[in-house]
Every structure is written in C-alpha cells, then in structure tokens.
C-alpha positions as CSV (number, residue, x, y, z in Angstrom):
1,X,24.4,36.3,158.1
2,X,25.3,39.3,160.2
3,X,25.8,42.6,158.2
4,X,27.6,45.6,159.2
5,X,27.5,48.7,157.2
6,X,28.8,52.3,157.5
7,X,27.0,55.4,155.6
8,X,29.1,58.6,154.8
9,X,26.3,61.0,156.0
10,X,27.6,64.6,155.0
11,X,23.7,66.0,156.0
12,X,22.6,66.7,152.2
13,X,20.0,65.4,150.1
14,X,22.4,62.7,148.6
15,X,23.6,61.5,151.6
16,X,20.4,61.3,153.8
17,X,18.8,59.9,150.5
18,X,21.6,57.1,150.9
19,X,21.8,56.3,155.0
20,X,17.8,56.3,154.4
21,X,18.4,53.4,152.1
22,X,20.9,51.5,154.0
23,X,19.0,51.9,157.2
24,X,17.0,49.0,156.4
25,X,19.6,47.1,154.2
26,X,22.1,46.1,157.4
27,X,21.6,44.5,160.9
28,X,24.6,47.4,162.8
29,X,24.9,50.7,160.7
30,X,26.6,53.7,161.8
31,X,26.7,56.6,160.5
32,X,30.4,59.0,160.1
33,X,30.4,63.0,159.1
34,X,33.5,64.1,158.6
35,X,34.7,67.7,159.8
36,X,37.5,68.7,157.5
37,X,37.6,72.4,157.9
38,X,35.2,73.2,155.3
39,X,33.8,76.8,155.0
40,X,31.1,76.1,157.6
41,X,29.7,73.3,160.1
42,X,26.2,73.9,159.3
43,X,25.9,70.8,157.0
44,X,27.5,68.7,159.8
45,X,24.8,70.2,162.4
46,X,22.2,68.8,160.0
47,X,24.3,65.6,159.3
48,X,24.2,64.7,163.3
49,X,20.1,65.9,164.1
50,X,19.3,63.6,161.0
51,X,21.4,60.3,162.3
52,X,19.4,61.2,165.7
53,X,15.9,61.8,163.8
54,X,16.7,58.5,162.0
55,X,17.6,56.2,165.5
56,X,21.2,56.1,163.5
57,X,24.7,56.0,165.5
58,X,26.2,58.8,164.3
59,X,30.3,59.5,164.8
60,X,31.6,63.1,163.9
61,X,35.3,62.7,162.9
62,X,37.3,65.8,163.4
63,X,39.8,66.0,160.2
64,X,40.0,69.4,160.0
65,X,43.8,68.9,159.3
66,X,43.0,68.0,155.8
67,X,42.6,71.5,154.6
68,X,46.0,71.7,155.4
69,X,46.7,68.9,152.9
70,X,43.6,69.5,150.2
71,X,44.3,73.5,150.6
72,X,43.5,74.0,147.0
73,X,40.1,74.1,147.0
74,X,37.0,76.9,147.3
75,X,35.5,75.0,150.3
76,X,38.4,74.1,152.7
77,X,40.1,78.4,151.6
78,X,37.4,80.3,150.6
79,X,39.4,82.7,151.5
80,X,41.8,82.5,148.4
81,X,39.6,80.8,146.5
82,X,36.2,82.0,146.0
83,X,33.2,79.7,145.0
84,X,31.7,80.0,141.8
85,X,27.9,81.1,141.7
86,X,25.3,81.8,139.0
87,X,27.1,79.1,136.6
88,X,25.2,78.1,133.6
89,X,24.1,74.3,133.2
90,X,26.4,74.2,130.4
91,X,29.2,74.6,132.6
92,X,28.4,72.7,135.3
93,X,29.9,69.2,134.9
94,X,32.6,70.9,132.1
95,X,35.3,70.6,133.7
96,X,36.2,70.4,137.2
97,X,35.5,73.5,139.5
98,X,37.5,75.1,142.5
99,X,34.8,73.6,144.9
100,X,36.7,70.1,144.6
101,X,38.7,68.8,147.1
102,X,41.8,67.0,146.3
103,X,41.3,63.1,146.9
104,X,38.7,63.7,149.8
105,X,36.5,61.0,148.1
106,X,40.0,58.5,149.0
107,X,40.5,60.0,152.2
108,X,36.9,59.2,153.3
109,X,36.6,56.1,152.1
110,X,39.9,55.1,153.7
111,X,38.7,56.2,157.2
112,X,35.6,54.9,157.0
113,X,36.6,51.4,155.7
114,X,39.1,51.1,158.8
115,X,36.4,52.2,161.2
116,X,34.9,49.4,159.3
117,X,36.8,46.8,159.8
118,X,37.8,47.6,163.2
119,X,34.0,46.7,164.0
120,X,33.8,43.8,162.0
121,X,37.3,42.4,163.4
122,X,36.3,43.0,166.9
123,X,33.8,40.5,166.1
124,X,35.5,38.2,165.1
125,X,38.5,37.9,167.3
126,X,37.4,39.0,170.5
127,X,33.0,38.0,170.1
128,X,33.6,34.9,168.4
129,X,31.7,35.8,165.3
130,X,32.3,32.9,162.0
131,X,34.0,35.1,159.1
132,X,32.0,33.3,156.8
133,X,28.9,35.0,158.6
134,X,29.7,38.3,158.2
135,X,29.1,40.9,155.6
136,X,30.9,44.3,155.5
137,X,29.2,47.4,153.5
138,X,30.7,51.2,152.8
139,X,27.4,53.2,151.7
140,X,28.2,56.8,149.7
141,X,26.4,58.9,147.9
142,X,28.2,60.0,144.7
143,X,26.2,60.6,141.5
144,X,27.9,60.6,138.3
145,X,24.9,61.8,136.2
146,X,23.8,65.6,137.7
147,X,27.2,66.4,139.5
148,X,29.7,69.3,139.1
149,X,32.1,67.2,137.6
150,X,34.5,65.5,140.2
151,X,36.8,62.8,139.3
152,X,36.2,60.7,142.1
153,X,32.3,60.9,142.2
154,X,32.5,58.3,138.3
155,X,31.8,54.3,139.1
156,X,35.2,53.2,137.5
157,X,37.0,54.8,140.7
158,X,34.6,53.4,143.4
159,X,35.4,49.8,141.9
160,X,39.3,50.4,141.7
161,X,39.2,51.6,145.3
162,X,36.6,48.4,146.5
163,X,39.8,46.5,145.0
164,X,42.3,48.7,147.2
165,X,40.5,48.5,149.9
166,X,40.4,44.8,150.2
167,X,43.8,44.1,149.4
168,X,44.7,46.1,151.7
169,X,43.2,45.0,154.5
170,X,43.3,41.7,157.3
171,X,39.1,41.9,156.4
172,X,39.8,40.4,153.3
173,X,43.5,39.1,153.1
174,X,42.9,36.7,155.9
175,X,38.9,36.0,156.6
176,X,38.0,36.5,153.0
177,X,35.2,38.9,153.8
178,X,34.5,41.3,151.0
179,X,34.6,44.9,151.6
180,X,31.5,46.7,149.5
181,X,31.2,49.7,148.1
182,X,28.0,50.7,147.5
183,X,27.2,53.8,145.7
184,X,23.3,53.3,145.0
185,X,22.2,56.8,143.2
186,X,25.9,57.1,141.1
187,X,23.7,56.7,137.8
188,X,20.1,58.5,139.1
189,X,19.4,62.3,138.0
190,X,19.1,64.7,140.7
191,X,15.0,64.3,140.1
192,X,15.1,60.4,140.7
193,X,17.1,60.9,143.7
194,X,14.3,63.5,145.1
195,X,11.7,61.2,143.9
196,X,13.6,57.7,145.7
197,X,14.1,60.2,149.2
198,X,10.4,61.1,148.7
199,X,9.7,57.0,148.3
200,X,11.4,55.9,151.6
201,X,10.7,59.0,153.7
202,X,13.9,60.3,153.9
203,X,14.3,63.5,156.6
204,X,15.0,65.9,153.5
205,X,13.8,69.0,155.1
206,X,16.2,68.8,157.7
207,X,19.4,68.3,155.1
208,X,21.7,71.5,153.9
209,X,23.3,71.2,150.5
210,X,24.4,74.7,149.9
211,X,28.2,75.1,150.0
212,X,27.5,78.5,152.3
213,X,26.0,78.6,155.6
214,X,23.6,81.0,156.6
215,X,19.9,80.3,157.3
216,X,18.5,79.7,153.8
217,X,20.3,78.3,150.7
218,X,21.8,80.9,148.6
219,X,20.5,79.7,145.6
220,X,23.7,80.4,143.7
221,X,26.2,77.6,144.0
222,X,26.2,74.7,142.1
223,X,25.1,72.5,144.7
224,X,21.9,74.9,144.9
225,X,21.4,74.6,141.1
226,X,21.8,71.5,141.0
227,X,18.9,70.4,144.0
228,X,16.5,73.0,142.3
229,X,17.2,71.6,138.7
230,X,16.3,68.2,140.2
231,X,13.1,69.4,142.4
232,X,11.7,71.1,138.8
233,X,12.7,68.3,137.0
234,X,10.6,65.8,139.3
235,X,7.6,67.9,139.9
236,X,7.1,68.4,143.5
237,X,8.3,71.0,145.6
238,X,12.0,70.6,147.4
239,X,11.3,69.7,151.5
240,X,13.8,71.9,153.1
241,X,12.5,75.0,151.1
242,X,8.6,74.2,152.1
243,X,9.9,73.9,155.6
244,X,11.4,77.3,155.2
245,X,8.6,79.0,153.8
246,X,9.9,79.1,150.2
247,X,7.8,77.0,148.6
C-alpha cells in the first residue's frame, strides 16, 4: 500500500504538532500554507522554515483573493475590524469572534483535497499505480476542545465534508479510493497538544500563533491565551517563548 497525504501547515503550534505526526504516518506527504491576505505573513514565514527544518515539501498557495470573499473578518480587515484582546476564558469559545473567517476551513479543505487527488490520479493514469493500492489522507489541525469557538473547527463538519469530498470527486466515484480526513488533536486540550508536540519533537520554537506580527507574541489575543493557558496547564515552559528569552 502506497499512501499519499497532504498536511495544512499554517506554521502554529497546532499545525506543526499535526504535519509532525503525519510525517511518519505516509510514504509522499506535502505540506500546503495558504496565503489568504491575512493581517501579516509572519506565520507563513514560519510555516515554510518548519516544512524545510522538517525535510517536508512544502507549497505556498497564494489566495490572497479570498479576503475579498471572507471580508468580514478581524484577520483578512483589521482594518474595519479590530481583533479582540485581553478576553476572559469565559468568553473565549462563547460565541463566535470577529477573528473567524467565513468558510476558510471549506475553502482549504477543497484546495487541498484537489491538490490531492491530482497527485494520486497522476499515479494512476499516467505511473500505472493499482487503485486498490493507494491510500489518500488530508491532515488538519482543528481542535474542538480549547478553541475560540469556530463552527467549522467541531468533528460533525470534518465528517460531512470527508463525505463531500468524496462524492465529489473521480478519487472516489470511479477508483473507490477513500479520501481521509484526519483531524488527530480535534478532541486534545491545548496542554495535551503541547505535551504530544513535546513527545514527537515537533519544531515548536520555530511556530508563530499570535494573530499579530511583530517579533514576540503579543500576549493578548486569543490565540496567545489560549497557547499560554495550555503551556500552564501542562507544566513545562512554551518553546518559542524560551527561544525568545521569555521563559
């Protein structure tokens, strides 16, 4: 059996937690970032030194039309829309802030599944490759436990779109090869997925979760509550901030 996979690698602690895990778990992975005009590039900086730190193909995918599209949204217009800092746990997760991005979960998962099966059909129509031999894999990183309260980020979505996906697509409608989704930390706290990056030496002190740029994490937003809360929570110090000095 020949596996291909493909890890949405955005250069956070999720993410890199993620492609870590499905570096070993398929024979041809590539990693995809995905530029969509969001309110700075330094996460995609990280995302493409960590596929090179990691011997990963990496592919950066220029959609910076989508903010365009998803306009409604603190990190594709700050500008009108500013993000929310210094929110309480309590609110976090309550409902469902201006830092979302409408259907960018779809959106990625479409791209990446055609990249997908472009690969995988390649191989089998032109190399020669038995259908039957062949296993596809989409690897994300949403978590559904410490989050900020996205829609598509919950394990009932990732399953409807597995079903899309493949009924949409030659992969499955002609060869019968199934299209997974694989979402490994949905259900892990933020301290279990800093304990399971710890485990298999994931490069966290090279990833960037802040949703500002800048040299050093501001601390504020809730993607910087979030990674601290789960750094306290597991004990041990978070790898990007030692790196920095702040720890």
């Amino acid at each position: 059996m020949t596996s291909y996979g493909i890890t949405l690698l955005s250069g956070g602690l999720d993410s890199t937690t993620v492609t870590a895990y499905a570096k070993d778990r398929v024979d041809h992975l590539t990693a995809i970032t995905f530029y969509y005009g969001q309110t700075h590039s330094k996460e995609v900086d990280c995302a493409q030194n960590i596929a090179e730190l990691m011997g990963i193909e990496h592919k950066l995918l220029d959609i910076s039309f989508l903010g365009e599209v998803a306009w409604y949204s603190a990190l594709t217009n700050p500008e009108k829309f500013p993000i929310p800092v210094d929110r309480q746990d309590g609110e976090i997760g309550f409902s469902i802030p201006i830092t979302y991005v409408p259907l960018r979960n779809t959106i990625f998962l479409s791209l990446s599944a055609a990249y997908l099966e472009s690969d995988i059909l390649h191989a089998i129509e032109v190399e020669g490759m038995n259908p039957k031999e062949v296993e596809a894999h989409i690897f994300l990183a949403p978590n559904a436990i410490d989050y900020s309260g996205y829609p598509d980020c919950r394990p009932e979505y990732y399953e409807k779109m597995r079903e899309s996906l493949e009924l949409g697509s030659k992969l499955w409608t002609q060869y019968k090869v199934h299209i997974n989704v694989e979402t490994p930390i949905i259900e892990l706290s933020k301290a279990e997925i800093a304990e399971l990056g710890k485990r298999i030496q994931a490069p966290i002190e090279h990833t960037w979760s802040c949703y500002k740029g800048g040299n050093e994490p501001c601390g504020g937003c809730d993607s910087c509550i979030l990674r601290a809360k789960g750094y306290e929570e597991a004990g041990f110090p978070d790898p990007l901030l030692v790196k920095l000095g702040k720890a």
